[in-house]
Every structure is written in structure tokens, then in C-alpha cells.
C-alpha positions in Angstrom: 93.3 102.4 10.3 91.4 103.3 13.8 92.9 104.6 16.7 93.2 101.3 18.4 94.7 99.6 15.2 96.8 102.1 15.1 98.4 101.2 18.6 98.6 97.5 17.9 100.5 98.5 14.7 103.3 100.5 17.0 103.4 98.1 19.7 104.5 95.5 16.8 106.6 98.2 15.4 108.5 98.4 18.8 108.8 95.1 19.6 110.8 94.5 16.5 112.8 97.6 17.1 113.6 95.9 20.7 114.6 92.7 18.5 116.7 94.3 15.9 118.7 96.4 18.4 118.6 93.7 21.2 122.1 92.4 20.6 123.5 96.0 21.4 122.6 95.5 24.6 123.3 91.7 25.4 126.6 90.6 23.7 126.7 87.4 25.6 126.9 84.6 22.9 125.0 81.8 25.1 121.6 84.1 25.8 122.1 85.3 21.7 122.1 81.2 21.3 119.0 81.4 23.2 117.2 84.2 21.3 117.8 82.1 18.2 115.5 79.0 19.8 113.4 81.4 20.2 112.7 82.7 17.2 113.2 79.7 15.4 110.5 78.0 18.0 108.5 80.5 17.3 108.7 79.9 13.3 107.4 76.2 13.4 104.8 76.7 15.9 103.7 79.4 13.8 103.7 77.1 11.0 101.4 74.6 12.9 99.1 77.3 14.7 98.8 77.8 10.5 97.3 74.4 9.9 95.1 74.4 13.7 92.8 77.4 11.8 91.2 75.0 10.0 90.5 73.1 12.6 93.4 70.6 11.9 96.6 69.0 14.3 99.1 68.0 12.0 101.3 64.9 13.8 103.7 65.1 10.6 104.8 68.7 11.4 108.4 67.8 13.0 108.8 65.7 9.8 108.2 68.6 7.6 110.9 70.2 9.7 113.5 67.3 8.8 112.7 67.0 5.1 113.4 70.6 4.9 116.5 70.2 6.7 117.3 67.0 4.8 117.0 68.6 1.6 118.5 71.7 1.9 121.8 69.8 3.5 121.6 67.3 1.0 121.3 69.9 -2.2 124.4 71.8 -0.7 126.6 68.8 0.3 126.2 65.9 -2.6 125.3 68.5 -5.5 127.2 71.0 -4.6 124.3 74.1 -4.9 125.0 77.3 -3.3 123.1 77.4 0.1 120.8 80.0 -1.0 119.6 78.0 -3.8 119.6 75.0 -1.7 117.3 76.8 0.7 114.8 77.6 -2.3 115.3 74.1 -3.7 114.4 72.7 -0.1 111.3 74.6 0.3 110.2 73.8 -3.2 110.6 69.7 -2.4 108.1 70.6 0.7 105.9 72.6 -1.0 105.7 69.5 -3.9 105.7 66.9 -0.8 102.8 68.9 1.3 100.5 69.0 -1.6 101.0 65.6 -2.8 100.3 63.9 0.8 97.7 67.2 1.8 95.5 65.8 -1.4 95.5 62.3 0.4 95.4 63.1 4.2 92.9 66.3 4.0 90.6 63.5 2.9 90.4 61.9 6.2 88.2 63.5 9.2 89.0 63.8 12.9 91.4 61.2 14.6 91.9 59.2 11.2 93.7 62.6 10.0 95.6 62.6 13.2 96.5 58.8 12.9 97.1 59.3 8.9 100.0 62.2 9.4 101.3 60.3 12.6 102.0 57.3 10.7 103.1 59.8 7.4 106.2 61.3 9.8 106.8 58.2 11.7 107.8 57.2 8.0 109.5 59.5 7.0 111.7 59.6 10.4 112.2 55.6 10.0 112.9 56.5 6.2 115.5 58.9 7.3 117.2 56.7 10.7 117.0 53.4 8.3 118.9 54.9 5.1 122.6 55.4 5.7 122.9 56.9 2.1 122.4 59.8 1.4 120.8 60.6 4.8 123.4 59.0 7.2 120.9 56.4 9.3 120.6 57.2 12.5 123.4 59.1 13.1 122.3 61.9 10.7 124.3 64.2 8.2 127.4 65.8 9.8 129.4 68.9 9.0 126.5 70.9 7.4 128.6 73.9 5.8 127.6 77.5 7.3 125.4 79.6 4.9 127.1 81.5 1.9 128.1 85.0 2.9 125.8 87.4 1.3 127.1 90.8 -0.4 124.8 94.0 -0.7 125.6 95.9 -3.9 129.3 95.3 -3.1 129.1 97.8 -0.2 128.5 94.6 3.0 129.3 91.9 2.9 127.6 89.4 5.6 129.4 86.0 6.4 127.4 83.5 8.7 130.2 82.8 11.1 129.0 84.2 14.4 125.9 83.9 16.6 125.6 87.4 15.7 125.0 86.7 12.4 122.4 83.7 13.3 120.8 85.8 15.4 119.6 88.5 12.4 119.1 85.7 10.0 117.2 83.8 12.6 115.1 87.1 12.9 114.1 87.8 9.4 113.5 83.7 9.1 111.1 84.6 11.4 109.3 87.7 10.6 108.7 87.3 7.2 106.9 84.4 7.4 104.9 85.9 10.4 104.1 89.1 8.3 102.8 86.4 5.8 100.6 84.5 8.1 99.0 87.9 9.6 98.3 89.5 6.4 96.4 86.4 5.4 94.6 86.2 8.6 92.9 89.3 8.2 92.0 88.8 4.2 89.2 86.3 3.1 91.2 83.9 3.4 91.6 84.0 7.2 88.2 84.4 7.1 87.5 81.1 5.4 89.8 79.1 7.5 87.8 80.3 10.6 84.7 78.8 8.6 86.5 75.5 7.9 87.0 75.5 11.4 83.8 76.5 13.0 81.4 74.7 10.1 83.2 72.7 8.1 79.8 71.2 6.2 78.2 74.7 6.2 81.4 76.2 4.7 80.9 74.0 1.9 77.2 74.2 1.7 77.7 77.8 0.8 80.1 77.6 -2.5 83.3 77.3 -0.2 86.1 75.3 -1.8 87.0 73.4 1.6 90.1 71.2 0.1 91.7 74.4 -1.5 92.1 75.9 1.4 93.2 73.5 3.4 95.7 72.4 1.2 97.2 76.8 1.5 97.0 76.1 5.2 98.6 72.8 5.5 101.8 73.4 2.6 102.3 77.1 4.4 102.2 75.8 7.9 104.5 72.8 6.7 106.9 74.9 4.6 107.2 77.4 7.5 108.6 74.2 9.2 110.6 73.3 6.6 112.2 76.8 6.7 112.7 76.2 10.7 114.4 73.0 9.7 116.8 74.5 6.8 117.9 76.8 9.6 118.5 74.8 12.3 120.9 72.4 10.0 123.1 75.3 9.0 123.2 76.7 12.3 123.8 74.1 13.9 125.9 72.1 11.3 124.7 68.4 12.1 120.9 66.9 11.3 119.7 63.5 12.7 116.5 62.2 13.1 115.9 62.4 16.5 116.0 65.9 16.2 112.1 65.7 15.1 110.8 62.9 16.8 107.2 62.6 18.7 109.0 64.5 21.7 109.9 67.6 19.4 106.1 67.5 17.9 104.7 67.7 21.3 107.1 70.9 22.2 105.2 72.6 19.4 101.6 71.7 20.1 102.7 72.7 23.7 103.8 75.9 22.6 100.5 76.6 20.3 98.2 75.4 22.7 100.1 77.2 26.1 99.7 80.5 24.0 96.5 79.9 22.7 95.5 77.9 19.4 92.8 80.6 18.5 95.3 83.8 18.1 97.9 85.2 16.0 100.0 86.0 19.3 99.8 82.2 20.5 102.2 80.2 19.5 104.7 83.3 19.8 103.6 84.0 23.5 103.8 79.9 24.1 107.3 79.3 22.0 108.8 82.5 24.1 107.5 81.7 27.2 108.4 77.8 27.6 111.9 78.1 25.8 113.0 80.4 28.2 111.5 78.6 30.9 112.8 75.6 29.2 116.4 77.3 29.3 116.0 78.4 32.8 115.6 74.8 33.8 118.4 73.5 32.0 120.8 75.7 33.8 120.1 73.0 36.7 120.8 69.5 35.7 118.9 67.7 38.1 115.6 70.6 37.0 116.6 69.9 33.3 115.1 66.2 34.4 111.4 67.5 34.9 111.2 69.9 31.9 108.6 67.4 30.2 106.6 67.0 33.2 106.4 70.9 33.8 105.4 71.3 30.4 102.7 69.0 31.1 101.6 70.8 34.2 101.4 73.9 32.3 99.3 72.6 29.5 96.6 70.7 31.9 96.3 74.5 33.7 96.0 75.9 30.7 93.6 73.7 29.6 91.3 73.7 33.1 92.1 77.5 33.2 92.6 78.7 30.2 91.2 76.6 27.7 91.9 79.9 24.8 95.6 79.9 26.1 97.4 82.7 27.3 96.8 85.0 24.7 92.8 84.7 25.7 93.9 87.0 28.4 94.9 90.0 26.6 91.7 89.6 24.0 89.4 89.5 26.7 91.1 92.7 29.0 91.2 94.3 25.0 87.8 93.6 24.3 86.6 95.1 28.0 88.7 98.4 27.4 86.9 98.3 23.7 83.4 97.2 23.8 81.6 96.6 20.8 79.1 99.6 20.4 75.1 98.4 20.9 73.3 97.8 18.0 
């Protein structure tokens, strides 16, 4: 590792130092509330800046989000699995669900994709609103039990009763997937998805099995969403459908595309920016109003402005501090 790897490497290090040890300093239950949209936002962006490498916009990505959600609540509640288990068990329904539909949609190019996974979660939302059993119609699955506590070699023992206790879970949630989606980004496979993305037909033309990875990219992106969905049902103990509807979807392309679409640090710059901003507006009822239409100010500057996102900013001043030696 270089000297200027190296300081990426402890800047990340710090920052999730400043995480872990963040609730020493602010005990206040409503802005620990608020850390945990945060990283939860920052999760299922994450999971759909996954998919946008390959050049893709997923429409079905707040979808993915419920069925997670739906599953694991579902798993816990009408067949009585541990939560834990129900977690796994909710991932792996996604995981079989992204494939399945990834084989058929990945087929289509351009706005027919976008159309295709618009009209796959619009299903699945109606699916979900329309069917009172098992998932409750429109008024969604109530009472969602807390997760089970969790015991370490008999010595801890963690119980999920406190925003405290959200907030660290909330955390790993987020980071391992993130360590996930980094490590990949800088193997061959990164590499390939920037192909897919900048030459699809010459990616192919060269040996590159196009479909395989684009199905990786669209089941991890989704499942990361799923995860963000599990959460958010056990946190907050209640699921209905209008939790992921077009609205939601539209938070998380805002947050990807704010941040920048092209960079690892994106969607987290986008999802921590605009739910605090988001947050600061609510405060205000009468502000809370225009949240939508600031968001959509943001994006059309970002877009005139900043058309790399926010992110682009940092890359550019890091690439003028580190020029590329002359050949």
C-alpha cells in the first residue's frame, strides 16, 4: 500500500472510530434515532449505487426492501423462527427472488429495463397492500417482535431494547456490507462492472460473461436492500407497503445521484447529507412540507453543476494534489 492509500485507509479507520464511540458523546435518544436513518439510508442506497455500476437503475429496489422486510417478519411471526434465522432465511428468499427475475429483466436494454422492474415492484407492492393474509393489506404487519438478544461466550449478553442497541446493530448492518461492496470494487470484478457500463457490446466482444455479472450486481445491490428492510421492520416493529412506494425509491436515487453515481463515497455522502437535511426540515412542520421539492432542487444543481455528484469534488481536488506521473 502507497503512501496515499495508506491515508485513505486511516481516514476510514477514523471515521468508524468516530461512529463506534459516537454515542459516548451524544446520549440523546431522538439524534441516536437519527443516526440509525442514517446508516440504514446509507445501506440501501449502497445497495443500488451496486446495481448503477453496470450501468443499470433498478425501479424495484424499494420492493426488494419490503420483501426482505416481509419475509423476515413473516418467518419470525407465523413460524415462529428465531430472528436471527429469520434474518438469514429472508435474505436467502431475496437472493432466490433477485436471480429468478434478474435472469428475465437483465434481458431487457435501456428504458424497457427501467419499465420491466417498475412494473416488477409495483407488483409486488399491490401484491403486498391487496393480500390481508399473511401480509396484512394495506395496513401492513403490526407488532414485529424486537431482535433476539445475542450472548457472547456467556460473558455479554446484548438485548435489542434500546436505541442504543439499534444504533450498533444499525452500524455493523451497515459496514459489513460496505466492506463487501469496496473490496469487490477494486478486484476484477469492479473492474468488469465499469466495462458493462462503459461498453457493454465490447465487454462482451472480448470473452466477458455480461449476464453473470449483472446478475452479482443486481442480487447484491437487492439483498443489501433486503437487509435495510429486515432492519427497519424490527426496529421499528410495524411494516406496510407504503413504506417502499415510488416516493421511497426516488429518496434513494436522490441520495446516489446527489453523492455521485460513479463513486464508492456517493451514495454515503448523498444518504448522510439529505437525511440530515431531511431531519432538519422536519423539525419545522410547515418546512417538513417542501422536503420533496428541495430534494428536487438539489438534484437539478447537481445535475447542471455537478453532473459526477458531490463526491466528484473530492476526486478531482485528489487527483490535482496527485497527478498521474507523464508517461
Amino acid at each position: 500500500m502507497n503512501n496515499h492509500g495508506s491515508k485513505k485507509f486511516a481516514a476510514i479507520v477514523v471515521i468508524v472510530l468516530i461512529a463506534c464511540f459516537l454515542p459516548v458523546l451524544v446520549r440523546n435518544e431522538y439524534y441516536l434515532h437519527i443516526f440509525i436513518r442514517v446508516f440504514l439510508n446509507i445501506l440501501v442506497a449502497s445497495g443500488l449505487y451496486v446495481i448503477m455500476t453496470c450501468g443499470l437503475v433498478s425501479f424495484c429496489h424499494a420492493a426488494f426492501m419490503a420483501i426482505g422486510g416481509y419475509a423476515s417478519a413473516l418467518l419470525v411471526m407465523k413460524l415462529g423462527f428465531p430472528s436471527w434465522l429469520g434474518l438469514l432465511g429472508a435474505l436467502g428468499i431475496t437472493i432466490l427472488i433477485a436471480a429468478a427475475f434478474g435472469l428475465v429483466l437483465l434481458r431487457l436494454k435501456g428504458t424497457y429495463f427501467f419499465i420491466g422492474t417498475f412494473a416488477f415492484g409495483e407488483l409486488i407492492i399491490l401484491t403486498f397492500s391487496q393480500t390481508e393474509n399473511p401480509f396484512g393489506g394495506s395496513g401492513g404487519l403490526m407488532n414485529i417482535p424486537l431482535p433476539d438478544p445475542l450472548s457472547f461466550f456467556g460473558l455479554l449478553t446484548v438485548s435489542f431494547n434500546s436505541k442504543l442497541s439499534f444504533y450498533y446493530l444499525a452500524l455493523f448492518f451497515m459496514l459489513v456490507p460496505l466492506w463487501v461492496v469496496y473490496r469487490l470494487e477494486r478486484s476484477r470484478t469492479g473492474d468488469i462492472w465499469t466495462a458493462i457500463q462503459q461498453a457493454e457490446p465490447l465487454a462482451q466482444s472480448v470473452g466477458i460473461q455480461v449476464m453473470k455479472y449483472k446478475i452479482i450486481a443486481f442480487v447484491l445491490g437487492s439483498t443489501m436492500g433486503a437487509l435495510g428492510g429486515v432492519f427497519l421492520g424490527h426496529y421499528a416493529s410495524h411494516l406496510n407497503p407504503g413504506q417502499f412506494d415510488a416516493f421511497q425509491l426516488m429518496n434513494y436515487l436522490t441520495f446516489v445521484m446527489v453523492g455521485g453515481s460513479k463513486n464508492f463515497w456517493g451514495p454515503v455522502i448523498g444518504a448522510v447529507l439529505l437525511t440530515l437535511f431531511g431531519d432538519l426540515l422536519s423539525l419545522n412542520q410547515s418546512l417538513a412540507f417542501y422536503q420533496t421539492i428541495v430534494y428536487g432542487l438539489v438534484l437539478i444543481f447537481v445535475i447542471l453543476f455537478l453532473p459526477d455528484g458531490i463526491a466528484s469534488i473530492w476526486k478531482k481536488a485528489d487527483v490535482s494534489r496527485h497527478p498521474k506521473p507523464a508517461s
